[in-house]
C-alpha positions in Angstrom: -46.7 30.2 -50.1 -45.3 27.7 -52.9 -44.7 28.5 -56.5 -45.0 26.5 -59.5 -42.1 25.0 -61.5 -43.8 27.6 -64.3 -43.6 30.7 -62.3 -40.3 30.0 -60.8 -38.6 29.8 -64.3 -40.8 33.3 -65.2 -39.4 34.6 -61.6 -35.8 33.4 -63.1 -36.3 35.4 -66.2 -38.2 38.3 -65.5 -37.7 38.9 -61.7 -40.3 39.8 -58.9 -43.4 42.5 -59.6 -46.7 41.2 -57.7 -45.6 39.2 -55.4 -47.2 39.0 -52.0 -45.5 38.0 -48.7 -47.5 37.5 -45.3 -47.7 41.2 -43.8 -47.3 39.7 -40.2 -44.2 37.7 -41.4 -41.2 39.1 -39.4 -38.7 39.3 -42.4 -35.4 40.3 -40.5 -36.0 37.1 -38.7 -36.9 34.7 -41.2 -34.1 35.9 -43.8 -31.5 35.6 -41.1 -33.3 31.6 -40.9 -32.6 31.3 -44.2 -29.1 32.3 -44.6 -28.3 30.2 -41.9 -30.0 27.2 -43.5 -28.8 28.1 -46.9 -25.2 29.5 -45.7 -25.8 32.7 -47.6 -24.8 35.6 -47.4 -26.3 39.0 -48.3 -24.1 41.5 -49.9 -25.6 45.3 -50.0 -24.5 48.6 -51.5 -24.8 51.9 -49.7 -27.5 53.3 -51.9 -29.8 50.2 -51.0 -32.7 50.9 -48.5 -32.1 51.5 -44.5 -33.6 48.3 -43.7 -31.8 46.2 -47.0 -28.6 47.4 -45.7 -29.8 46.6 -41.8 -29.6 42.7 -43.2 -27.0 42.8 -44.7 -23.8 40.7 -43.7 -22.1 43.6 -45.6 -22.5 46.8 -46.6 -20.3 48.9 -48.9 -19.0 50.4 -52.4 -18.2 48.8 -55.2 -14.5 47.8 -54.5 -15.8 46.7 -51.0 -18.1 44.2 -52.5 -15.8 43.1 -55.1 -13.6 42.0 -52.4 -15.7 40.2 -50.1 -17.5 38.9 -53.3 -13.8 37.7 -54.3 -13.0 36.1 -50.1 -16.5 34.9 -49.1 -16.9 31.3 -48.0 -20.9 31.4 -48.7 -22.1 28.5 -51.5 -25.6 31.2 -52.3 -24.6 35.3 -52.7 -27.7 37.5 -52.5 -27.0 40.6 -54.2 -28.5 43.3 -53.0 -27.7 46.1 -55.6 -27.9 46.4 -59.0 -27.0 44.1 -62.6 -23.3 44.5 -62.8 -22.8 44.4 -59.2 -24.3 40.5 -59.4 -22.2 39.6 -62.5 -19.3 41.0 -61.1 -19.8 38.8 -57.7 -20.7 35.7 -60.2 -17.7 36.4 -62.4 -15.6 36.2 -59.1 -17.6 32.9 -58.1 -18.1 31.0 -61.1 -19.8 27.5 -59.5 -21.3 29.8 -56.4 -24.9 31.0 -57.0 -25.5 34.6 -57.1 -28.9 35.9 -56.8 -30.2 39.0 -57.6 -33.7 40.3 -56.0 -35.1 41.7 -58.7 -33.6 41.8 -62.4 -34.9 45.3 -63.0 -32.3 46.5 -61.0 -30.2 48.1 -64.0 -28.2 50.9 -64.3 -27.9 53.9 -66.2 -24.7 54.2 -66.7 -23.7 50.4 -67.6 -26.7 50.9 -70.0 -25.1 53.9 -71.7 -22.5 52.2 -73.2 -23.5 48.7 -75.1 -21.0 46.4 -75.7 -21.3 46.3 -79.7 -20.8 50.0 -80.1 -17.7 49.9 -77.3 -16.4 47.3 -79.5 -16.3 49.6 -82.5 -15.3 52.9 -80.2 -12.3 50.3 -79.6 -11.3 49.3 -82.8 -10.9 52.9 -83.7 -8.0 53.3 -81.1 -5.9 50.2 -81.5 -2.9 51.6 -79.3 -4.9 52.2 -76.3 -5.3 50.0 -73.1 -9.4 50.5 -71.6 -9.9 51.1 -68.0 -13.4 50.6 -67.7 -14.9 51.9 -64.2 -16.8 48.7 -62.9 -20.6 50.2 -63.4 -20.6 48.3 -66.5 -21.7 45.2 -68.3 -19.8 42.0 -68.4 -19.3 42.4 -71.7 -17.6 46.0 -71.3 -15.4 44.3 -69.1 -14.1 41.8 -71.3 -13.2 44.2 -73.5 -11.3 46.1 -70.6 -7.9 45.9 -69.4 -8.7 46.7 -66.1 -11.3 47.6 -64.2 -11.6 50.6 -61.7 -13.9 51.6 -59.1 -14.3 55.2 -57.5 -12.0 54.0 -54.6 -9.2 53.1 -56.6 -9.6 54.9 -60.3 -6.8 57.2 -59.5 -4.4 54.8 -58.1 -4.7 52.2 -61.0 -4.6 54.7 -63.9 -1.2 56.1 -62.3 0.2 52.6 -62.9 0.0 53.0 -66.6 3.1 54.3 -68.3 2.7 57.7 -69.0 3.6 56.7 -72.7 0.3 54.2 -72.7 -2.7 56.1 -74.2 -5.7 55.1 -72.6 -9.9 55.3 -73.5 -11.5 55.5 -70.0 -15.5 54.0 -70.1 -18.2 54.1 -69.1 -18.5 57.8 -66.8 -17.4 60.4 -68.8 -17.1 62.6 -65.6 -15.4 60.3 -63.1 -13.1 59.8 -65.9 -12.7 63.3 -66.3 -11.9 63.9 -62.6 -9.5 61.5 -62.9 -7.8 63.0 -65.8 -7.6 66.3 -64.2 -6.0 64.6 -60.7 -3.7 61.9 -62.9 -2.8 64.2 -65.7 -3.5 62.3 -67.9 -5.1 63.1 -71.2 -7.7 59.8 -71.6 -10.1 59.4 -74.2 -13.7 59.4 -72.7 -16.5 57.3 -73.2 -19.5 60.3 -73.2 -21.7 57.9 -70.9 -23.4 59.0 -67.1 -25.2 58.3 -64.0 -28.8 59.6 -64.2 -28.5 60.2 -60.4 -25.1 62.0 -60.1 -26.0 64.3 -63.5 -29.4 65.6 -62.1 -28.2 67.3 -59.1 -29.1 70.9 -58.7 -26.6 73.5 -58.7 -28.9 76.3 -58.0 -30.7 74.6 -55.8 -27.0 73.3 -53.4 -26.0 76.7 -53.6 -29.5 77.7 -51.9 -28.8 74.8 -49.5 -25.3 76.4 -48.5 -27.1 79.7 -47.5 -29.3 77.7 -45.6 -26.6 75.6 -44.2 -23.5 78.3 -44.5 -21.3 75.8 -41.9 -22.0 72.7 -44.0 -19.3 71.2 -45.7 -20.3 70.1 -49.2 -19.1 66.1 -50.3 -19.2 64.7 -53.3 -19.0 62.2 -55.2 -17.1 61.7 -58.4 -19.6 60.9 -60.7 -21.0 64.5 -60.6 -20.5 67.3 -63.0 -18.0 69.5 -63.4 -19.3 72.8 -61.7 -21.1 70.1 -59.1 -17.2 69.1 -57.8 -16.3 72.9 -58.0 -18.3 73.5 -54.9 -17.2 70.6 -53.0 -15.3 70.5 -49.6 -14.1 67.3 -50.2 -14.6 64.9 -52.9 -14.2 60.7 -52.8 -16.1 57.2 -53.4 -19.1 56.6 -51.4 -16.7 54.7 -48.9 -14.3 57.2 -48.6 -17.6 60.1 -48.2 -18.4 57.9 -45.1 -15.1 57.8 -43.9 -14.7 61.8 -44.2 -18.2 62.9 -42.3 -17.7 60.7 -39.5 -13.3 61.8 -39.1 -14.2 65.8 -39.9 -14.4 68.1 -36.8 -17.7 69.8 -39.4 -21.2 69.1 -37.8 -22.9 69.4 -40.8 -22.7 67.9 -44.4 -24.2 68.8 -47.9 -24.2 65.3 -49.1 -24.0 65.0 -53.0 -24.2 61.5 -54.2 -27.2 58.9 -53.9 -29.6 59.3 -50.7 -29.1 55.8 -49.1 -25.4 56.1 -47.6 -26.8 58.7 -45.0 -28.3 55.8 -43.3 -24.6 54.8 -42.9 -23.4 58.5 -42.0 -26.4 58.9 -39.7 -25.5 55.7 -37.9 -21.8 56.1 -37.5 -22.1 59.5 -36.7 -25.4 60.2 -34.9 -24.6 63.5 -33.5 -23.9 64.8 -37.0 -26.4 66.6 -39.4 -26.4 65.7 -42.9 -28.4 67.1 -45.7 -29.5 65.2 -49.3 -28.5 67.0 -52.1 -31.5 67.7 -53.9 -32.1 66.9 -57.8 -33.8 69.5 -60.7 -36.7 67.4 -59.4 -39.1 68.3 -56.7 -37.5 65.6 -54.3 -35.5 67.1 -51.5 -33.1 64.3 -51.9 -31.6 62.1 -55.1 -32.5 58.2 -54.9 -31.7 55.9 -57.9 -34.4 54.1 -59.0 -33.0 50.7 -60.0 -31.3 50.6 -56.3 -35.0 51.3 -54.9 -36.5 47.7 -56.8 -35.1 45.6 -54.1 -37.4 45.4 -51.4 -37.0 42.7 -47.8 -39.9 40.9 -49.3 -38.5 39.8 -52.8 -34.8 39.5 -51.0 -37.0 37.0 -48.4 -38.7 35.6 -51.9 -35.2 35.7 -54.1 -33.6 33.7 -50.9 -36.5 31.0 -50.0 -36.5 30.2 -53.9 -32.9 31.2 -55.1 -34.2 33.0 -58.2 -33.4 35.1 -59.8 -29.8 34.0 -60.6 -27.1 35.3 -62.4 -25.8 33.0 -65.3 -23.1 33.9 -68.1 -21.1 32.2 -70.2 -18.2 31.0 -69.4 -16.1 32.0 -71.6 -17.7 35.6 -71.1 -16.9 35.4 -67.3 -13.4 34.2 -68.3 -12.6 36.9 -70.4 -14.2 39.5 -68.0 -12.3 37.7 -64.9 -9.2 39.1 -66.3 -9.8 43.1 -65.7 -11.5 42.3 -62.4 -8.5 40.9 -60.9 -6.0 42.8 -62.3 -7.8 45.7 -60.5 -8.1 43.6 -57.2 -4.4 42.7 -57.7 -3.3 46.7 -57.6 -6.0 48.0 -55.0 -4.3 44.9 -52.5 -0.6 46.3 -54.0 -1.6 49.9 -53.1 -3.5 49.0 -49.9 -6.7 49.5 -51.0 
């Protein structure tokens, strides 16, 4: 299969929708030829499918990828995760190429909060530093300070001075959680993730009945009576960690459906349950993590399209946040 120069540079712009691979193609084995050919390497989130993160050279959370974004000695980066995950791994890698499946791959919650009306928000609090959580836009975090992730939020808004006054963007309920663990009193941006805001109360609470000796996990991102429930709550790494350490045998699990692959792997005698959404799904799966497929990551690594490009002077500016975060989470151990 060979593309034109014309439908390479649509590809580049617009990402993959028809495209057809050979069904008796082995992918696993002819994307692990290509990385070695191309000395790429594939970076995956948790939330990606069981086979995406299967090929991955690693998987993780958003402060995990940062990191080995930041470290890694590969010239192409397949991204396999969302928008602001890729920019974030480009930002670190300025003269790398970074290369992102399929372009669709937003995200809710870095689409909530556009960078013209953040500018504004902003301007209306002069004497405030931003901590921006790192589900955002590039150009949200050049207007940051610093940047957080679920992993390390806590930790990095606890090294302000309690005099600073801060705004925290884009999740208005991570921020919130964080508030109420730092004591801190933060201006919120009011932005969310579609996945962790649809989850069903009613319908968790029916699933402890069920499942009375299941602990309930969650993830910071949810709502307010959401984190009430919970048994214990932490980033998606720090879920992982919990379930596999816990002497429970059974886990509610409320974030995104893809990291009980993970849980499911590292702890195969355990039972863990999907939170279910106000949906008629049994589980909750975000639907920009679910556009990357093996065949366009096979596609986006033959080619090396879709790639990421910004400014420079945008990556510059949004460099600064990014490291300072890296900087502390190394400080604190993280």
């Amino acid at each position: 299969m060979e593309f034109t120069k014309e439908k390479l540079l649509r590809i580049e712009r617009e990402g993959f929708y028809n495209v057809n691979v050979n069904p008796r193609l082995d992918l696993f084995e002819a994307i692990e030829k290509l990385k070695k050919e191309k000395n790429a390497i594939i970076l995956a989130h948790y939330y990606q499918d069981s086979d995406i993160q299967d090929i991955a050279d690693y998987i993780g959370d958003s402060l995990g990828l940062a990191q080995q974004a930041e470290k890694t000695s590969a010239d192409i980066i397949l991204f396999a995760g969302v928008h602001f995950m890729a920019e974030t791994a480009k930002i670190l890698n300025p003269h790398k190429k970074v290369i992102l499946p399929d372009l669709n791959a937003g995200c809710s919650l870095s689409d909530s909060c556009p960078p013209e009306d953040f500018a504004k928000f902003k301007a209306q609090h002069p004497d405030h530093k931003v901590v921006s959580y790192i589900n955002c836009s590039a150009g949200i975090k050049a207007l940051s300070d610093v940047i957080v992730t679920s992993s390390n939020a806590e930790t990095i808004v606890r090294s302000f001075p309690e005099s600073q006054k801060l705004i925290f963007a884009p999740d208005k309920n991570l921020g919130r959680y964080v508030a109420q663990k730092t004591g801190r009193d933060m201006i919120l941006w009011n932005g969310s993730c579609m996945v962790h805001e649809v989850f069903s109360l009613k319908r968790i609470l029916q699933l402890k009945e069920q499942y009375p000796e299941a602990e309930i996990i969650a993830h910071p991102e949810c709502e307010e009576p959401i984190l009430a429930l919970a048994n214990f709550i932490g980033s998606t790494t720090a879920l992982l960690k919990y379930a596999v350490k816990s002497d429970s045998q059974s886990f509610i699990v409320v974030t995104e459906s893809g990291i009980l692959h993970q849980m499911e792997k590292d702890a195969p005698n355990k039972h863990f349950i999907p939170a279910p959404s106000e949906g008629t799904c049994a589980c909750n799966s975000c639907p920009h993590m679910k556009l990357n497929t093996l065949e366009k990551i096979y596609i986006a690594m033959k080619y090396e399209v879709p790639e990421i490009t910004m400014s420079e002077e945008l990556m510059a500016q949004a460099l600064i946040p990014i490291r300072r975060m890296l900087d502390i989470s190394a400080q604190a151990g993280l």
